[in-house]
TORFI-268307 format. One line per field, with one value per residue (C-alpha): residue in one letter; x, y, z. Coordinates in Angstrom, 3 decimals, decimal comma, m for minus. Example, Ala and Ser with C-alpha at 12.3 -4.5 7.8 and 13.67 -1.06 7.14 Angstrom:
BEGIN
rest	[A | S]
east	[12,300 | 13,670]
north	[m4,500 | m1,060]
up	[7,800 | 7,140]
REM end
This chain:
BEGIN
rest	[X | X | X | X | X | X | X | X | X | X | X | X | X | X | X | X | X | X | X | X | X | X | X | X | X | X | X | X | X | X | X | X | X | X | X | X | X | X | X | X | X | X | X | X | X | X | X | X | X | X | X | X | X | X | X | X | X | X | X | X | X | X | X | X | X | X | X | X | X | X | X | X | X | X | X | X | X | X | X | X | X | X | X | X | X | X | X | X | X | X | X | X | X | X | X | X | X | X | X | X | X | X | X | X | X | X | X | X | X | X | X | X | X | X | X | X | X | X | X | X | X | X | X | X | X | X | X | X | X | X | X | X | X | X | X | X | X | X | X | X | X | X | X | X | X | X | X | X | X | X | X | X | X | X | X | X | X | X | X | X | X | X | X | X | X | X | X | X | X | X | X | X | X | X | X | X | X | X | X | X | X | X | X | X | X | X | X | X | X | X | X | X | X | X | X | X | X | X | X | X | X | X | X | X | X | X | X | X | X | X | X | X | X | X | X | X | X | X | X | X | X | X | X | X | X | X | X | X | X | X | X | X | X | X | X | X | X | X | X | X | X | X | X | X | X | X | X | X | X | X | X | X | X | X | X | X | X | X | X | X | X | X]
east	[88,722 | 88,873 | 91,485 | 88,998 | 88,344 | 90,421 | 88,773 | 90,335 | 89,226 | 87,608 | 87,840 | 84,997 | 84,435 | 82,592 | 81,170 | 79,626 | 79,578 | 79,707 | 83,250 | 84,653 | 83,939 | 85,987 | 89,013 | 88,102 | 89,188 | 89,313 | 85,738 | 84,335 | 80,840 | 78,319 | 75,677 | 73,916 | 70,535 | 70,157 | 68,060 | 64,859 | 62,791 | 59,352 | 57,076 | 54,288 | 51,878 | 52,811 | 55,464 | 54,406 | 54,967 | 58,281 | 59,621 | 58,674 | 60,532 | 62,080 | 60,595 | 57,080 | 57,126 | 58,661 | 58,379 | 54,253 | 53,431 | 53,932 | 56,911 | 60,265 | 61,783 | 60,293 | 63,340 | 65,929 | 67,666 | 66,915 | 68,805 | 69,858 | 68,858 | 65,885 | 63,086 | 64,162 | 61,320 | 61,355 | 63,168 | 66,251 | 66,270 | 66,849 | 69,586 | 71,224 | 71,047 | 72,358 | 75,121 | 76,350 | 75,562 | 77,772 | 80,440 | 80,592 | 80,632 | 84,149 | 85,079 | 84,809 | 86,509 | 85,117 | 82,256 | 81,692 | 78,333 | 75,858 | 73,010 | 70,864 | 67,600 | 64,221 | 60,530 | 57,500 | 57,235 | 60,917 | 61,126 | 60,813 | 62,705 | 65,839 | 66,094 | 66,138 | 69,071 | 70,946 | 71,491 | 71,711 | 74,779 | 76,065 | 75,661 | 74,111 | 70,967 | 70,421 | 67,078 | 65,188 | 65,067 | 62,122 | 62,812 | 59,524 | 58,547 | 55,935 | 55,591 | 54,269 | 51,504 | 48,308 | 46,287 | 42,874 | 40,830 | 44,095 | 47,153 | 49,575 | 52,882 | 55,143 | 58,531 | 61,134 | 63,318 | 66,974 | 67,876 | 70,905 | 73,813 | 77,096 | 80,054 | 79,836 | 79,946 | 79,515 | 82,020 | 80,625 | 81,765 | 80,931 | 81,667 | 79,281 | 76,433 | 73,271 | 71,979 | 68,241 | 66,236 | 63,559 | 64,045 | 61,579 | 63,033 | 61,284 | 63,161 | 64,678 | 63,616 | 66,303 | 67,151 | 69,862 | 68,648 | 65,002 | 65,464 | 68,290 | 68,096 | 67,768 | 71,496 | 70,642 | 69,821 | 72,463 | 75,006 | 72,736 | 73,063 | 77,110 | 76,881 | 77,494 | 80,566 | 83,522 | 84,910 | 87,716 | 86,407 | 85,834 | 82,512 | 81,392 | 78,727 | 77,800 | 75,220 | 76,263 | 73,815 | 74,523 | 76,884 | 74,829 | 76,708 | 79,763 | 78,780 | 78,058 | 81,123 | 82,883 | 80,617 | 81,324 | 85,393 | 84,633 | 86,662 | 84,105 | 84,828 | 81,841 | 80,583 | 78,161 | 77,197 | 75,776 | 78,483 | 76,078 | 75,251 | 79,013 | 79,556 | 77,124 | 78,480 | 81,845 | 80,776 | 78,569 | 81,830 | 84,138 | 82,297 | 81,936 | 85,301 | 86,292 | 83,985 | 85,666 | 88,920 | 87,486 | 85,913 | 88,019 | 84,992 | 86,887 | 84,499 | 81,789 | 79,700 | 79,154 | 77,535 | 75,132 | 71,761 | 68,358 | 65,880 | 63,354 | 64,557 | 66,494]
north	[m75,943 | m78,904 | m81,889 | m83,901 | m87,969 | m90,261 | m93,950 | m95,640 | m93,948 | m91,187 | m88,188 | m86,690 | m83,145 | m82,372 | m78,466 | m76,221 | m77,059 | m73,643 | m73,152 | m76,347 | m76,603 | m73,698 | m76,061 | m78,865 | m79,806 | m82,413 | m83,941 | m86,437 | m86,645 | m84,849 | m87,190 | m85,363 | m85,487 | m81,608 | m80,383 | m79,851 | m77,143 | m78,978 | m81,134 | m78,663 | m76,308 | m73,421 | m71,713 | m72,809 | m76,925 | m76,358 | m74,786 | m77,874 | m80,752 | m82,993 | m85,760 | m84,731 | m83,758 | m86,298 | m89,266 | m91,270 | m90,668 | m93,791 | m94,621 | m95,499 | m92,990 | m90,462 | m90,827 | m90,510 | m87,410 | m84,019 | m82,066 | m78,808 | m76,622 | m78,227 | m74,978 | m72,249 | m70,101 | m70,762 | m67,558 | m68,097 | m72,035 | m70,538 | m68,451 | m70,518 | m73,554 | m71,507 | m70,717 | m74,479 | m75,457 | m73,160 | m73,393 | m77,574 | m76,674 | m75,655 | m78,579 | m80,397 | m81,260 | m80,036 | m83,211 | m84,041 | m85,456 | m83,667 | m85,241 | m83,755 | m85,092 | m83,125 | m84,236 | m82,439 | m79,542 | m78,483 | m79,957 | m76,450 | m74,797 | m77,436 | m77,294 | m73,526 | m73,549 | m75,855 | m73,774 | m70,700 | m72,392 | m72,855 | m76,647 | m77,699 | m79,311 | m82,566 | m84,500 | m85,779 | m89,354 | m90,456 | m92,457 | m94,660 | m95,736 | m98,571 | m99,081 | m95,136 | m94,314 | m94,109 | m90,847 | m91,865 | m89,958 | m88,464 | m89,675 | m90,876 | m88,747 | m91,656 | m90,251 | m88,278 | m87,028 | m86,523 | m83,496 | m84,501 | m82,135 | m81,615 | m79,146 | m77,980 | m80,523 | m84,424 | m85,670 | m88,908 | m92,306 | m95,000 | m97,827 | m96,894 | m98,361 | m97,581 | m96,384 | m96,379 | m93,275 | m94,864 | m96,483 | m98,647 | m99,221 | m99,375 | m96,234 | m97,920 | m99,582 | m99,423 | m95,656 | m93,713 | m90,521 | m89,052 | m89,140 | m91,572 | m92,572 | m96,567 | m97,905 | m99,975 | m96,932 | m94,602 | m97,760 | m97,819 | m93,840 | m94,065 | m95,847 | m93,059 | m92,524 | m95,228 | m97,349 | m95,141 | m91,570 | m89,397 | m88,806 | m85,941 | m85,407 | m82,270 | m82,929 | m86,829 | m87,176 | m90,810 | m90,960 | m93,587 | m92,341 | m92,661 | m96,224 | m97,259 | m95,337 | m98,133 | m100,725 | m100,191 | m98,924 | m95,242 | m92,576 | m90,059 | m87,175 | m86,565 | m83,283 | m82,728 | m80,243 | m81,727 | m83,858 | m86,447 | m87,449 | m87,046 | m90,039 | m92,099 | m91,452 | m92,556 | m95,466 | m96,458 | m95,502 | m97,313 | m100,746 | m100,352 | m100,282 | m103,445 | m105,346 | m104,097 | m105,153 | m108,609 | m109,679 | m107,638 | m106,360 | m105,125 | m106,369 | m103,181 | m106,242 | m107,480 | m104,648 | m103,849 | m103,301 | m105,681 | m103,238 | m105,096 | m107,903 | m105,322]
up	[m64,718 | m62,312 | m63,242 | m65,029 | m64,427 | m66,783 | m67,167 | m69,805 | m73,042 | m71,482 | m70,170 | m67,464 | m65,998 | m63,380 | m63,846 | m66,403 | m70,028 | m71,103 | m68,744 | m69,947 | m74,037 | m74,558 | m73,726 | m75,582 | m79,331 | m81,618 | m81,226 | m83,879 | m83,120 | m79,914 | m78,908 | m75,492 | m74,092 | m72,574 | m70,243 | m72,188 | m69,608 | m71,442 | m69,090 | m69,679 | m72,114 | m69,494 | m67,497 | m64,402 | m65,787 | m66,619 | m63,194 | m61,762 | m60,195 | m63,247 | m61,276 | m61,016 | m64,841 | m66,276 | m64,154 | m63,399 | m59,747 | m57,461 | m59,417 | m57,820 | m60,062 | m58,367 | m55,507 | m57,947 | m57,666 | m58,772 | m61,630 | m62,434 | m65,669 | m66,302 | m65,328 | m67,971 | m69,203 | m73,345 | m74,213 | m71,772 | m73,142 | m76,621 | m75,526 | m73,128 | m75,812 | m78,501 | m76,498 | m75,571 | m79,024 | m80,390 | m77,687 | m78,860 | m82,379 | m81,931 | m80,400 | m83,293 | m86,169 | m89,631 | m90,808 | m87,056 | m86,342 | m83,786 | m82,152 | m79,585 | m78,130 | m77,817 | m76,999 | m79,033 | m77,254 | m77,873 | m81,262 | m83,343 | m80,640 | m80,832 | m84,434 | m84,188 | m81,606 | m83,376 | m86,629 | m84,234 | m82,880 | m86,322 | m87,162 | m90,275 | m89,594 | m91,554 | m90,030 | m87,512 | m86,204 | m83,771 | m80,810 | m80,405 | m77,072 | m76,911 | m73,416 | m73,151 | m71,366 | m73,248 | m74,065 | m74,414 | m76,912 | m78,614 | m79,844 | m77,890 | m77,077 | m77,170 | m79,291 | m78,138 | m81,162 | m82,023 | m84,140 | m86,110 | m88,207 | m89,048 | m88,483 | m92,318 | m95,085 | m94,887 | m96,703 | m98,637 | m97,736 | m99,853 | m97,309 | m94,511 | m93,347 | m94,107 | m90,687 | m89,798 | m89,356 | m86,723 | m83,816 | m81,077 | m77,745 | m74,247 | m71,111 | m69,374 | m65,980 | m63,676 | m63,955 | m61,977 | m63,465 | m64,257 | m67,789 | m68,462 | m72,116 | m72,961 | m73,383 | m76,482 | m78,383 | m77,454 | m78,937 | m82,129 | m82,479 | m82,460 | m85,355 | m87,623 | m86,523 | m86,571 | m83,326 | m81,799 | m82,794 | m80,056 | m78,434 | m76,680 | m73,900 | m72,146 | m70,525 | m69,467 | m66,670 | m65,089 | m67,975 | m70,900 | m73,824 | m72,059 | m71,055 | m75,142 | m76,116 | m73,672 | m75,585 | m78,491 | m78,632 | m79,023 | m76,910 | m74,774 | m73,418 | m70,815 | m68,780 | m66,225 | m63,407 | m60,984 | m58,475 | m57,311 | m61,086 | m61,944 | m59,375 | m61,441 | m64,845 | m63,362 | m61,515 | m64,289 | m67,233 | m64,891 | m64,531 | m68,190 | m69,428 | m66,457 | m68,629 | m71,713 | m70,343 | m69,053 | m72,581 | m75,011 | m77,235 | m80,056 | m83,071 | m82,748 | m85,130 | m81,788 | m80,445 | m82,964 | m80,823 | m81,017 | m80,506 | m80,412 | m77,647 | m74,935]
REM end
């Protein structure tokens, strides 16, 4: 294993997830956005470019770069997820949180690897996106999900937050990465867990939960594959906790995501 990245309060690898769990311990929550091999009804959708299947044509999205793991046929994603999933459940302490994202096609397939991999799965919260494109003479696919568990038993605690189950909030528009997840929600999502629990990401990409974990005084622990996104999750991690630094965010109250404005 490579001598990972250290940025303040966390810790990044650059290589494979399913080298690099094994070594890790002591996690508090997984919040990761995998590679979902959808895009498609058929085999021949989902082997193609990440930017032609999930990005509009004409787009300037469509020159970010490319990335890996993304063009398994459905019964190598089961196995391969099952794997990981299983691999990061024993990086975590007993109670730990575990949130992965999906879109519709993947939805009964996610929730399947999940428990295959041993966590206890506890719901489904929908990620509504109201800028989507429209479907005209059908509904609209405009949600991508995220499957939430545990690591055994939730242990009850009677001064948390209620924590909402829905949540509206436009992709964002200056994207490093093809299917970089909107910052706002990924600080909302880490609410479950309290400031300065540790936060691991396997599948970091240009490194967003890494960037809210900064926000929001959580510690991250961050892996990804490819090296050209592993420079953008550190650049992006980096200029995060400087700005930490500079304004001393320490009240997570301050944090707390408007939706509906960002």
């Amino acid at each position: 294993m490579n001598a990972p990245v250290i940025i303040g309060p966390a810790t990044l690898y650059c290589g494979d997830a399913l080298a690099i769990l094994p070594q890790l311990s002591g996690v508090d929550a997984l919040l990761t956005d995998p590679p979902y091999s959808s895009g498609g009804q058929f085999r021949s959708d989902r082997v193609l470019d990440p930017r032609k299947k999930y990005v509009l044509s004409g787009t300037a999205s469509q020159l970010l770069p490319d990335f890996s793991g993304d063009n398994r046929d459905q019964r190598a994603f089961g196995y391969w997820t099952a794997l990981w999933s299983a691999a990061a459940l024993q990086t975590c302490r007993p109670g730990a949180f575990g949130m992965f994202f999906t879109d519709w096609r993947q939805l009964p397939a996610s929730t399947d690897y999940m428990q295959a991999g041993g966590w206890i799965w506890r719901g489904i919260v929908p990620w509504c996106k109201p800028d989507a494109r429209p479907q005209l003479g059908r509904f609209t696919a405009q949600c991508e999900y995220v499957i939430w568990g545990t690591a055994g038993a939730l242990p009850f605690d009677a001064s948390a937050d209620a924590i909402p189950g829905f949540y509206e909030c436009i992709a964002p528009r200056d994207r490093v990465h093809v299917t970089q997840k909107p910052l706002p929600l990924m600080r909302e999502l880490l609410r479950v867990v309290r400031p300065g629990s540790r936060v691991l990401d396997p599948f970091m990409g240009s490194g967003t939960t890494g960037v809210a974990c900064m926000h929001t005084g959580r510690r991250f622990i961050g892996i990804e594959l490819d090296p050209v996104h592993f420079e953008s999750a550190c650049s992006r991690i980096e200029d995060a906790h400087r700005q930490r630094l500079l304004f001393d965010c320490t009240d997570d109250t301050q944090t707390q995501t408007r939706l509906a404005f960002e």
